[in-house]
Structures are given as C-alpha cells and as structure tokens.
C-alpha positions as CSV (number, residue, x, y, z in Angstrom):
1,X,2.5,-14.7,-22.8
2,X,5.2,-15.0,-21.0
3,X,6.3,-13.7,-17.7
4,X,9.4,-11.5,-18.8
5,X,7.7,-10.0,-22.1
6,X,5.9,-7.2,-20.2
7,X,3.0,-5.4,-22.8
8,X,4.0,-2.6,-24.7
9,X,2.1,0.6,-24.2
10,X,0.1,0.1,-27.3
11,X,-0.6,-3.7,-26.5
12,X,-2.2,-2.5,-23.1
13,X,-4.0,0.3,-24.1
14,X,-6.0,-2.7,-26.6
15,X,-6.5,-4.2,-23.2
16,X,-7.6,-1.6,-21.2
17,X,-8.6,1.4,-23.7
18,X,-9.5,2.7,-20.7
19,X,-5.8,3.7,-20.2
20,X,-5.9,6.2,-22.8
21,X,-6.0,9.8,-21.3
22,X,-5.0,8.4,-18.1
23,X,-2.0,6.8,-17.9
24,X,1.0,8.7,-20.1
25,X,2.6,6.5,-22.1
26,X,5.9,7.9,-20.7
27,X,4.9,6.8,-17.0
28,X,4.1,3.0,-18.9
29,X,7.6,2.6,-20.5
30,X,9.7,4.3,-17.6
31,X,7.9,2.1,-15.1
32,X,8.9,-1.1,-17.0
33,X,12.4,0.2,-17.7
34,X,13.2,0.7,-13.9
35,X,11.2,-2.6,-12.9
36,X,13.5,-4.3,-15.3
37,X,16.8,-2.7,-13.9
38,X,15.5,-3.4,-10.2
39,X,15.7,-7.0,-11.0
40,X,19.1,-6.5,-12.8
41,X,20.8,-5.3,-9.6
42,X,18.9,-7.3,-6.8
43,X,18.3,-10.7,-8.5
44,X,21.7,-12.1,-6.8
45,X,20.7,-11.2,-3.2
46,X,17.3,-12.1,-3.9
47,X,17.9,-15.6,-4.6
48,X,20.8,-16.0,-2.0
49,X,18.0,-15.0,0.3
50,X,15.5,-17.1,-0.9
51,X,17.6,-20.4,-0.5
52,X,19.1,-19.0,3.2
53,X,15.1,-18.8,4.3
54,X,14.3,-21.9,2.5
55,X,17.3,-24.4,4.3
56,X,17.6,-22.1,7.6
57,X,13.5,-24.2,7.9
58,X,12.0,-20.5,8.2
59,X,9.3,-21.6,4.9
60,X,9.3,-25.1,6.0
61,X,8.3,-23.6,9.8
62,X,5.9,-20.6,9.2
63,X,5.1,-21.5,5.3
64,X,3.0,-19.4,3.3
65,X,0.3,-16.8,2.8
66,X,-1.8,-19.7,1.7
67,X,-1.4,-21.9,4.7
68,X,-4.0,-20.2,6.7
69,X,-4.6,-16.6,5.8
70,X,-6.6,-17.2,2.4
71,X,-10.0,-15.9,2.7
72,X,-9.2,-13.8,6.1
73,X,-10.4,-10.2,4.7
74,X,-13.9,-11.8,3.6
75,X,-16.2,-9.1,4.3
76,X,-13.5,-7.0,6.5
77,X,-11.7,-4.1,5.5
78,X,-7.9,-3.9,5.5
79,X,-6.5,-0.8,6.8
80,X,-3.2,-0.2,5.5
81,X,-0.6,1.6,7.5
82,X,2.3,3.6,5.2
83,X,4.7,6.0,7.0
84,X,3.6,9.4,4.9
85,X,3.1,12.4,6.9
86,X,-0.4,12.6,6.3
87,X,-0.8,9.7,8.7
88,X,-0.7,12.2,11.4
89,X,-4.3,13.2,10.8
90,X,-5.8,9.9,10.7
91,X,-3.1,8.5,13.9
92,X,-6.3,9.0,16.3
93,X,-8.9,8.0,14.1
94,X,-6.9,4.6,13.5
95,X,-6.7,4.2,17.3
96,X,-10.1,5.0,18.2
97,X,-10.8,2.0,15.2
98,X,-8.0,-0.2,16.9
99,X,-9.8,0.0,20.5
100,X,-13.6,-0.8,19.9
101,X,-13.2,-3.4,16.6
102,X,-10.2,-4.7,17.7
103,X,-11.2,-6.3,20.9
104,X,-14.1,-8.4,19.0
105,X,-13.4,-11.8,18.5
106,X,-11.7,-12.4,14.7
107,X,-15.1,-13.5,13.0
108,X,-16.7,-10.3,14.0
109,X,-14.2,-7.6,13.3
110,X,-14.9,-5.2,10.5
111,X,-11.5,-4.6,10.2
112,X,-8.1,-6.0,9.6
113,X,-5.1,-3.4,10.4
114,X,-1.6,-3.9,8.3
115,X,1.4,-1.8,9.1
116,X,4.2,-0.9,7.2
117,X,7.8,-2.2,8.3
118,X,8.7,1.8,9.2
119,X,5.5,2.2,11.4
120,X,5.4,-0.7,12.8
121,X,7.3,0.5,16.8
122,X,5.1,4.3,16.2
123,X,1.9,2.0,16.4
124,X,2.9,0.2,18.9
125,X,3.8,3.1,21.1
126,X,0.8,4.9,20.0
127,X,-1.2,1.4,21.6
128,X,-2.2,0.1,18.3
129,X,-1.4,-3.5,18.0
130,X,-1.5,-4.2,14.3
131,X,-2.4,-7.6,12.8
132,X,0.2,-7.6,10.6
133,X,3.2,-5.6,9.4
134,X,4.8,-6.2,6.0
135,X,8.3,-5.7,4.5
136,X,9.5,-5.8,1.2
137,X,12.8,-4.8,1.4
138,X,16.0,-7.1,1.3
139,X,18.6,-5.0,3.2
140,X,19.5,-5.7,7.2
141,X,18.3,-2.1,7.4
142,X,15.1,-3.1,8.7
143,X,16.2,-4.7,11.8
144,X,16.1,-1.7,14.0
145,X,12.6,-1.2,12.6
146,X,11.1,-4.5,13.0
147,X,13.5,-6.6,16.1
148,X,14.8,-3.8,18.7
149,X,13.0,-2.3,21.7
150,X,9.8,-4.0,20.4
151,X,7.0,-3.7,23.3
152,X,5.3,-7.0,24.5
153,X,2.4,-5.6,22.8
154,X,3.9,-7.0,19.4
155,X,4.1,-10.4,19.9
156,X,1.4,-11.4,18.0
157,X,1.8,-9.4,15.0
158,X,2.4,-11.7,12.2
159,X,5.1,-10.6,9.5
160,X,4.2,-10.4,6.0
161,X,7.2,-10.9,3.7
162,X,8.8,-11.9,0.4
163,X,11.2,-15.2,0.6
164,X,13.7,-12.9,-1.1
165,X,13.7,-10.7,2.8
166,X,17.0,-10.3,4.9
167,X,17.3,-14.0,6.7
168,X,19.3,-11.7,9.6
169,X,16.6,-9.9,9.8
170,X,13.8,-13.0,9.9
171,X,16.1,-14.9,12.1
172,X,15.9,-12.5,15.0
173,X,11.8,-12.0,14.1
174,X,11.2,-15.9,14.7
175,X,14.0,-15.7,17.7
176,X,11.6,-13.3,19.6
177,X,9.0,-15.8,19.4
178,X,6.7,-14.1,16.3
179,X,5.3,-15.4,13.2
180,X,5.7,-15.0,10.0
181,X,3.9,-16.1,6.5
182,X,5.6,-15.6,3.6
183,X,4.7,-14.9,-0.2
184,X,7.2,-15.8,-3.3
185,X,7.6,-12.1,-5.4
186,X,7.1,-13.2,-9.3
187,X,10.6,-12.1,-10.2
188,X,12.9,-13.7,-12.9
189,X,14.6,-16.2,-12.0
190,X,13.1,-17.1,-8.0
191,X,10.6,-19.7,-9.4
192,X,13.3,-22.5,-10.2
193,X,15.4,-22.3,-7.1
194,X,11.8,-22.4,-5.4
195,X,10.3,-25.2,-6.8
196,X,14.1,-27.3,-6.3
197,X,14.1,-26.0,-3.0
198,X,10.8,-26.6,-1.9
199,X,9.1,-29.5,-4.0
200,X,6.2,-26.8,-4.0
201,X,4.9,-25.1,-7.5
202,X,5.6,-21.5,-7.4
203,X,2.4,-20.5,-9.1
204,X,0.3,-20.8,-5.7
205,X,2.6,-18.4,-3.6
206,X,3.5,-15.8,-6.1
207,X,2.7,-12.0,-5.6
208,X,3.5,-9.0,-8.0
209,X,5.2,-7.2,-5.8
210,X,4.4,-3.4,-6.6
211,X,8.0,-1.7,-5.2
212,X,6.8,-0.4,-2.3
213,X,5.3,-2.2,0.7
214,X,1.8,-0.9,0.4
215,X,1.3,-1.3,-3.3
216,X,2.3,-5.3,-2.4
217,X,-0.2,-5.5,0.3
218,X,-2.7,-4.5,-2.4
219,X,-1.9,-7.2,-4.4
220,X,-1.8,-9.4,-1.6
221,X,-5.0,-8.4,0.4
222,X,-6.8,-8.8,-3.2
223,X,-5.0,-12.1,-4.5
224,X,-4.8,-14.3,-0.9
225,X,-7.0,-12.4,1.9
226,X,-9.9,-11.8,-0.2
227,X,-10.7,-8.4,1.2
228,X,-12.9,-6.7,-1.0
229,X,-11.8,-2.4,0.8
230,X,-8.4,-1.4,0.7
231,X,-8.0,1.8,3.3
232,X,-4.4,3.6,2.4
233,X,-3.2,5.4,5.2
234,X,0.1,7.4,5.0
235,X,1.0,6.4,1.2
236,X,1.9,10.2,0.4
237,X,4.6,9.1,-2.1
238,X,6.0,12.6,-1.7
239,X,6.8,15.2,1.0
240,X,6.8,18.9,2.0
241,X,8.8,21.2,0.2
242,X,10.6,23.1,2.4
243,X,14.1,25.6,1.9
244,X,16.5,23.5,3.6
245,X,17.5,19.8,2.5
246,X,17.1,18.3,6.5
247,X,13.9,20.2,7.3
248,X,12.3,18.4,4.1
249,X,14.1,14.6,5.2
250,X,12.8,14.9,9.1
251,X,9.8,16.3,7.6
252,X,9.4,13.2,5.3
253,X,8.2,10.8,7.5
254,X,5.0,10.7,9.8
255,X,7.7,10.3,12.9
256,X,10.3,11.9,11.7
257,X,12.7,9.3,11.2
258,X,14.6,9.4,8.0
259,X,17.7,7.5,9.3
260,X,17.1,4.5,7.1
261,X,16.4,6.1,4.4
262,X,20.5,7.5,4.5
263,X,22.0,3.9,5.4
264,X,20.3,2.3,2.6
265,X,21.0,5.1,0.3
266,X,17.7,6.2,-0.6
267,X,17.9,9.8,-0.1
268,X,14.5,10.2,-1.4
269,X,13.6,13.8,-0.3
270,X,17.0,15.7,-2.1
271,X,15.2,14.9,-5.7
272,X,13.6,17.6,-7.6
273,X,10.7,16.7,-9.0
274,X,7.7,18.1,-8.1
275,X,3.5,17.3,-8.1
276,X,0.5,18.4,-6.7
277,X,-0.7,17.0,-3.5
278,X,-4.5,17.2,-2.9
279,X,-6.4,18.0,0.2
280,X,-9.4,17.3,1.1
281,X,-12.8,19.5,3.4
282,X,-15.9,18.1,3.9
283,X,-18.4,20.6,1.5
284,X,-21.3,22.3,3.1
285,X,-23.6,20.9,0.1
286,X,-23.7,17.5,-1.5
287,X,-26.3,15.7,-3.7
288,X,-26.4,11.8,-3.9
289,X,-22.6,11.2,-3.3
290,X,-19.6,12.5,-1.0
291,X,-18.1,15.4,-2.0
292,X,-15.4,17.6,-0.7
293,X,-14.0,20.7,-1.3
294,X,-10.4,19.4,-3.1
295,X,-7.2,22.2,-3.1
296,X,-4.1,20.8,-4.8
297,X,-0.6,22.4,-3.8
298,X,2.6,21.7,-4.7
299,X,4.8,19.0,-3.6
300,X,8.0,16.9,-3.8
301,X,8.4,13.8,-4.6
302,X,11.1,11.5,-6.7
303,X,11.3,9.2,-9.8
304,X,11.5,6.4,-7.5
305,X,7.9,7.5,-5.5
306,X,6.8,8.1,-9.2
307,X,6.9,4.4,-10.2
308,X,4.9,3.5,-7.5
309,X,1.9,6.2,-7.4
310,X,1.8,4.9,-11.7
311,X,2.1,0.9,-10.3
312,X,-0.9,1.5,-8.4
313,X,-2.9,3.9,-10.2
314,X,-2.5,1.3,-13.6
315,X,-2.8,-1.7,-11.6
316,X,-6.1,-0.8,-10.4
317,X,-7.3,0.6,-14.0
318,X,-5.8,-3.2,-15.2
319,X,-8.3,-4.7,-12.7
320,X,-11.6,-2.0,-12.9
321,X,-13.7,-4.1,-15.2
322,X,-13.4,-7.4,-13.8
323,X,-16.1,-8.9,-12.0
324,X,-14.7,-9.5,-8.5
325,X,-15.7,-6.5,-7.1
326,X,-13.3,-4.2,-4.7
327,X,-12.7,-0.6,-3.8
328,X,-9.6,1.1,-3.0
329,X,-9.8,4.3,-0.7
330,X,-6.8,6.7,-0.7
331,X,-7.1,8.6,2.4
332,X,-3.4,10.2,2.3
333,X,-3.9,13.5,2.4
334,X,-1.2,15.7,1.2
335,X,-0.1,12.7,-1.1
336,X,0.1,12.8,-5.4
337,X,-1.4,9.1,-5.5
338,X,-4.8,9.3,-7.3
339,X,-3.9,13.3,-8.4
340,X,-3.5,12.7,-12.3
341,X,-2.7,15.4,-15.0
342,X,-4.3,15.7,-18.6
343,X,-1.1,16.9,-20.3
344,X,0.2,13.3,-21.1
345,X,3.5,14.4,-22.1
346,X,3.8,16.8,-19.4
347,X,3.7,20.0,-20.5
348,X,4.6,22.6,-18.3
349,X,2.6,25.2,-19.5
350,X,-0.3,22.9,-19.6
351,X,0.2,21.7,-16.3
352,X,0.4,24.9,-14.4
353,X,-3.4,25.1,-15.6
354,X,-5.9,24.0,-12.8
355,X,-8.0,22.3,-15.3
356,X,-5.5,20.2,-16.3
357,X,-5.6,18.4,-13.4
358,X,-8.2,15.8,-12.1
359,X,-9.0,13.1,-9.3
360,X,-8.7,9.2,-11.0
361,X,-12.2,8.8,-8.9
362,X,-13.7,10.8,-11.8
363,X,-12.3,7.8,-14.7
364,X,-11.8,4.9,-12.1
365,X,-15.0,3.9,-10.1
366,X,-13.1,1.4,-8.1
367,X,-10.9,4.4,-6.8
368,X,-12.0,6.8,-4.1
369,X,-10.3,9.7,-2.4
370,X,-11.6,9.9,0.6
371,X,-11.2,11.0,4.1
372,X,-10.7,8.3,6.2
373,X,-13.6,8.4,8.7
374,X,-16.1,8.5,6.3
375,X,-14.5,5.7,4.3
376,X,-15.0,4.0,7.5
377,X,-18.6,5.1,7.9
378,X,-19.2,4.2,4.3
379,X,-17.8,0.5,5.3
380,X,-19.9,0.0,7.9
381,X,-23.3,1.1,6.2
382,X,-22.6,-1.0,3.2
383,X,-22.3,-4.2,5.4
384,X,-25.4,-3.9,6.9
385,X,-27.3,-2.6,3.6
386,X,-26.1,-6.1,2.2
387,X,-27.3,-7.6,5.9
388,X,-23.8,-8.7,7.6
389,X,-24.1,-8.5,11.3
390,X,-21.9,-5.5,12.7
391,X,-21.7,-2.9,14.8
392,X,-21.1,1.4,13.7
393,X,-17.8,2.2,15.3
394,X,-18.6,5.8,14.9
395,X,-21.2,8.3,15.3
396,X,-22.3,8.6,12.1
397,X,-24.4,11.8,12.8
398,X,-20.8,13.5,12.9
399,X,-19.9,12.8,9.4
400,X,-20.5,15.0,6.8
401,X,-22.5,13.5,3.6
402,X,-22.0,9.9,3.9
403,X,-22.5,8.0,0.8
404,X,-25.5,6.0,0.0
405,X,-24.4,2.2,0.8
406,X,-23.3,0.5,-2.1
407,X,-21.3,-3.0,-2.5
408,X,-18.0,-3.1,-1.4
C-alpha cells in the first residue's frame, strides 16, 4: 500500500476489529484530514530544512538514531517528560528516580529519562539531568527553550530531532558543544531529497511522527531504542477550566510558561471544547491487580490536543496484538489521554452519563493508567521476576497494591 493512501475507517476496523467501539469513526477521518493539511502547509519549510541540516554537515556530523542508540532501552524503561500540569505531582518522584538510578553506570540503569523541548531548562533547574530531550517542531520558537541560559548540567543531553527541525535552532545546539541524533519523519515528499542528499535509503531512519513530541518519542523508543515501558509524564493534552482566558494559559503548563505557545500562534487554551480528565487514589481494597479509586471532571482541551490523545490511543490499539511485547503507562493525571467515551458519535446526552465513559486499560491490555510510583514499582518487580539484575529504587512497603510481576 502505499504511503500517502492512508486506510479508510472501514479498511482499519478489518485490521484491527478491535477498533470498533473504541475509536469513533469521526476521530479516524478528522485525524487523517488534519494530518493531511499539516503536511499541505509545512512541506515547504520542511524540506528547506531538511537540505540546510543535510549541507550545513549537521547529519553528516551527529547522523542518526541508528548510528548508536538502537537497542539502548533493552530492558530499561523510558520516562517521558511532557509539560502538562499534572507533572507537578510526579516533579519529586521523577527526581528522587533521577538521583539513585541515574548515577549507575549506563548498563545498569533501570531507567532512561526523555524530556520534552518545553521542560527541558524546568528539569534542569529542578537538578534532573535528562538523557535526552526531543523536539518536533520546525519554528525558531524553540530556541529560548532549548539554547539560552542552559546550566552546565546540560551538556550532555543529547537532542532528539526530525531533519525537517529549525537549522537556527540546531546550529546554536551543536555551537554549545551538545549532540544531537536525528530521525527522518515519514512525510510526503522528504524521502527524495534525503536519499539525493545523503546517498542513504530513507527507509532505515524514518519515524511516524505522531504531532506532538511525546506521541513521537513513542514511536521512536518502540521502533529504534527497543524499550519495551513507556512512562508518560505530563501528557495532559488539556488544561484547567478556569473563568478568565490568562488564568487558564498560565495555568496550562506545568511552569507556567505559555509565551511560546502565543509567538507561534498556538493559542491552545482559548478553544472550547471540553472532556473529562481522570484522577486517580490508591483504593483501600484490591484483589489480584492495581486498582484505584478513578473520578473524572471536566476539562479543556482543543481540536489540535484531540488529534493527538486519538494518534496515540489508535496507534497503540494498531500495535496491541503483535508479538513484540510492550506497555504504555499514562501517569498524567488530570489529562483526557486514555479517558474514552461509548457514545461514538458523541452524543451529548449520552455523554453526560457516567457510564458512558470508560478507562482504554479495560479494551487495551497494553495500556495502563497508572500512578507513577507504582508504575515504577511494577517495573522493577517485573525485572527481577524475569531474573535481570537490579536494584528497588523505592520502598515498596509504601505502595498501595502493587501488581503481581508480569512481562514488560
């Protein structure tokens, strides 16, 4: 099939019948509608950036994913770092994580830490050196984020990114002495000027990029790094509904900084469209599995943050009966990612029902919403139930119901 003939709703629910019930066909159509005019309006500066970072020797210099960071997650967990608000309950879990695995040597951490182009400086200041940070994003916006008043503590993070990136914004990265590896986004039209470019086939460096810069990382942690647990921290995809427009944009992000969000004209928290958000308490009684107590309330979000909570949630339903095993656990809190509604067209009336709601853990068993420290825990006791050598980073006496190991 070719690239640029995407499946029609019908065509994947033959594919995945497992689709059906879960995924509205509406979601399906509008995601591939919008994906379609993304590529429409960006394809020109996409490819003017790809052949500026191809002759400017940044590939030929750094090169790719695939020059030396296959197989890296092998039985490590990647904890991915997205700017929601709900980061701000895990922010001292993460750093407690950061300061006993992250001083192991590389072969014996349990975990790999990714952060998002907008948290990468608020990790650094919080003491948490991540890994890597990744951006997706082709605007100079990201310059303040990722090249000014960056602590010495960053030098080694290595920068994830699309050829199609700002080269402004690369050029100063590699000026400051930092790394980079790069990935080729399977876009129409990038592969030719690639392969001329280069001399390299495009098929060994392609990602599917999924809008956002988490929902790439997925597809890159699964595809190149081989890490089996994906840990989402901070991918809310939707904010706090508050009475007045600036309390809900400085409200938006987990440091309150919306002020790239206005110069690249993605006023994201104005939109009116609205979801339910879950949150998550440990229960007093469990049998067998995790459980919480789960309340759902109300919460903002936009058709843009709507494409990628369905990229995700059908991406990971595409993948769920394939034999390569992996596990995604959504620890944003607060966030609509994972929260999925039985009225596929809908309905208002249905959906102000609380049974017409449900978790995708209950249809997906490769999805978990989880709280973050027990996903942890639950890491760490499936590693050594399979027998790989590791230490508990925390007391698991102070977790509430931690599942029964199983292969992650």
């Amino acid at each position: 099939m070719p690239k640029d003939k995407r499946p029609t709703y019908e065509e994947m629910l033959e594919r995945s019948p497992e689709f059906e019930g879960i995924i509205p066909k509406l979601s399906w159509e509008h995601q591939g509608a919008t994906h379609k005019k993304t590529e429409e309006y960006f394809k020109k500066l996409w490819m003017d950036n790809l052949e500026k970072n191809i002759k400017n020797k940044h590939w030929k210099k750094h090169g790719s994913i695939k020059k030396d960071c296959v197989d890296i997650g092998k039985n490590k967990a990647l904890v991915a770092v997205g700017a929601g608000k709900s980061f701000q309950k895990n922010g001292h879990i993460l750093k407690k994580l950061h300061d006993l695995d992250g001083v192991k040597s590389w072969q014996d951490r349990d975990f790999i830490i990714v952060a998002s182009n907008h948290m990468y400086k608020p990790l650094l200041n919080m003491g948490i050196i991540p890994d890597f940070v990744i951006v997706v994003d082709a605007s100079d916006i990201m310059m303040q984020q990722l090249n000014e008043d960056i602590p010495s503590s960053g030098q080694n993070s290595v920068l994830l990114t699309g050829l199609h990136c700002s080269p402004k914004v690369l050029n100063e990265w590699v000026n400051q002495g930092r790394e980079i590896r790069f990935y080729l986004p399977m876009n129409i039209g990038l592969e030719e000027p690639f392969q001329r470019l280069t001399g390299k086939h495009p098929k060994h460096h392609l990602i599917l990029q999924g809008g956002n810069v988490l929902n790439t990382l997925w597809s890159i942690a699964f595809v190149y790094l081989h890490s089996t647990t994906f840990m989402a921290l901070g991918n809310d995809l939707s904010y706090t509904l508050h009475d007045k427009l600036d309390d809900q944009r400085n409200d938006y992000y987990a440091d309150g900084d919306y002020s790239s969000n206005i110069k690249n004209k993605r006023d994201e928290a104005h939109k009116s469209k609205q979801w339910l958000g879950f949150t998550l308490t440990p229960a007093n009684i469990y049998t067998g599995r995790l459980r919480y107590n789960i309340s759902l309330d109300l919460v903002g979000t936009s058709p843009t943050l709507w494409i990628y909570k369905t990229w995700m949630e059908s991406t990971i339903l595409l993948h769920a009966n394939k034999s390569r095993p992996y596990h995604y656990f959504n620890c944003s809190e607060g966030g609509i990612l994972g929260v999925m509604c039985k009225s596929m067209e809908f309905d208002v009336t249905e959906m102000k029902k609380d049974e017409s709601w449900f978790l995708l853990d209950e249809k997906c068993h490769r999805w978990h919403t989880w709280m973050f420290q027990d996903a942890i825990n639950h890491f760490i006791q499936a590693k050594e139930a399979l027998g790989w050598p590791t230490e508990i980073p925390f007391d698991a006496q102070n977790v509430t119901g931690l599942a029964q190991a199983t292969q992650t």
